[in-house]
One Martini backbone bead per residue (centre of mass of N, CA, C, O) as a GRO file, in nm:
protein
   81
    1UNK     BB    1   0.956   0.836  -0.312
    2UNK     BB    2   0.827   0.837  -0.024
    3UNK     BB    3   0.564   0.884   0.197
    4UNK     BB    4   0.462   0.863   0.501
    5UNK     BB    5   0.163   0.779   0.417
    6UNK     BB    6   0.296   0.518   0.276
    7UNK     BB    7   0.407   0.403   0.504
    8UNK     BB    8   0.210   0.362   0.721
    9UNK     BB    9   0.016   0.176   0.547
   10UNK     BB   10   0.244  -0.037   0.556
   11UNK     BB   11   0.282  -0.004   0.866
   12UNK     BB   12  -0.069   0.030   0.907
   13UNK     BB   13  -0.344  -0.072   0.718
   14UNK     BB   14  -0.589   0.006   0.928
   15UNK     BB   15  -0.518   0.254   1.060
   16UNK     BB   16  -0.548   0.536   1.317
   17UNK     BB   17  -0.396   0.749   1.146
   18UNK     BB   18  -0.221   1.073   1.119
   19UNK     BB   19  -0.026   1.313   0.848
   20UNK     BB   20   0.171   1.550   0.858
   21UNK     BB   21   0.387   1.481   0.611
   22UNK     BB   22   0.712   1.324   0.674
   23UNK     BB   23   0.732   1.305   0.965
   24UNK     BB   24   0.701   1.205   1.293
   25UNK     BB   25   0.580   1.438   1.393
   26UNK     BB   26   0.327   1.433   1.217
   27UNK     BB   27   0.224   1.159   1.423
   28UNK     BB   28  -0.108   1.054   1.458
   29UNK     BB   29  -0.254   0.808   1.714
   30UNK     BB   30  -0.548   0.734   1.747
   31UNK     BB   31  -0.597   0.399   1.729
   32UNK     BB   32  -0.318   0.309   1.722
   33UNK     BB   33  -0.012   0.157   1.764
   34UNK     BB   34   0.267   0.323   1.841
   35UNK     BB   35   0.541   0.377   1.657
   36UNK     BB   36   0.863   0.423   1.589
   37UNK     BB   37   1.065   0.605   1.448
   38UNK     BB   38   1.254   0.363   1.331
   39UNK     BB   39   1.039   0.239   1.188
   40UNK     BB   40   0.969   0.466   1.013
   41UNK     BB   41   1.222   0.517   0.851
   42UNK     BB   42   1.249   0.193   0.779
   43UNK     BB   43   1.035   0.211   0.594
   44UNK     BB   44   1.156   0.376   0.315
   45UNK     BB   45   1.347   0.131   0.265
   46UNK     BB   46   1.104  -0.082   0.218
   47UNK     BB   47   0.852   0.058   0.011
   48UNK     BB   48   0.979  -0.022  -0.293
   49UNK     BB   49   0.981  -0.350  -0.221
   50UNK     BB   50   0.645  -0.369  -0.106
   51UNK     BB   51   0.498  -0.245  -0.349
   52UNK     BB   52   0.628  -0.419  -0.571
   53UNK     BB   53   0.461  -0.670  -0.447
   54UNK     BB   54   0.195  -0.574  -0.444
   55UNK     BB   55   0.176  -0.537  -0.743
   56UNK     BB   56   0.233  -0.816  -0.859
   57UNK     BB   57  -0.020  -0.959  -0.669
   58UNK     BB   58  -0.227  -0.853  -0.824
   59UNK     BB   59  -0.162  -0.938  -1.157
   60UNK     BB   60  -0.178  -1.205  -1.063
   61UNK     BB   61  -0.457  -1.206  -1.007
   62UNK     BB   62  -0.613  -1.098  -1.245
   63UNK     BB   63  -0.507  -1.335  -1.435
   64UNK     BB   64  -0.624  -1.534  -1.273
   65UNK     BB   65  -0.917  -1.421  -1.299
   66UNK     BB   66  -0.919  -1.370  -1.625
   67UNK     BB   67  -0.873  -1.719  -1.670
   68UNK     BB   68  -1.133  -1.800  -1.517
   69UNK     BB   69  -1.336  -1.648  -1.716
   70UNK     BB   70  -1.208  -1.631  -2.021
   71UNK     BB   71  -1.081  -1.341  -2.064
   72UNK     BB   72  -0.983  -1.020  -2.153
   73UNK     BB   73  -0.882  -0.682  -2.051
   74UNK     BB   74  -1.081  -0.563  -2.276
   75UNK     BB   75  -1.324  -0.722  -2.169
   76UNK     BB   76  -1.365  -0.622  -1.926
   77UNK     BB   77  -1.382  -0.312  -1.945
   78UNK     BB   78  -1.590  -0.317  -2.060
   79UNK     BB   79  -1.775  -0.455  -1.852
   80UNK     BB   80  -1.690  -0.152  -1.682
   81UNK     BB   81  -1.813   0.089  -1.861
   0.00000   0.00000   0.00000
């Protein structure tokens, strides 16, 4: 299950906001554009489908960067011990 702050993350990624908890009521927009209760709650149902797609996008990222490098992800590792 997501935190609050995990789903702000995910609708608002610039930043702007603080969260006590996991409630609406505990969302301060500082700088940011403040979003709707309806908006936060649909939040928590979008974000393990949000994540996984970031996750995936990651991965595919790291391997064809490891690909253009031609090294394998233990050889990475090395060099940045």
């Amino acid at each position: 299950m997501a935190t609050g702050a995990e789903v702000l993350t995910m609708l608002i990624p610039t930043g702007g906001w603080a969260i006590s908890g996991n409630d609406f009521t505990g969302i301060t927009f500082i700088e940011a554009k403040p979003i709707t209760k309806a908006a936060f709650e649909a939040g928590f149902a979008q974000y393990d489908a949000w994540k996984a797609d970031q996750d995936a996008k990651k991965a595919s990222d790291k391997s064809a960067l490891l690909e253009r490098l031609g090294i394998t992800a233990d050889e990475a590792a090395l060099l940045l011990s």
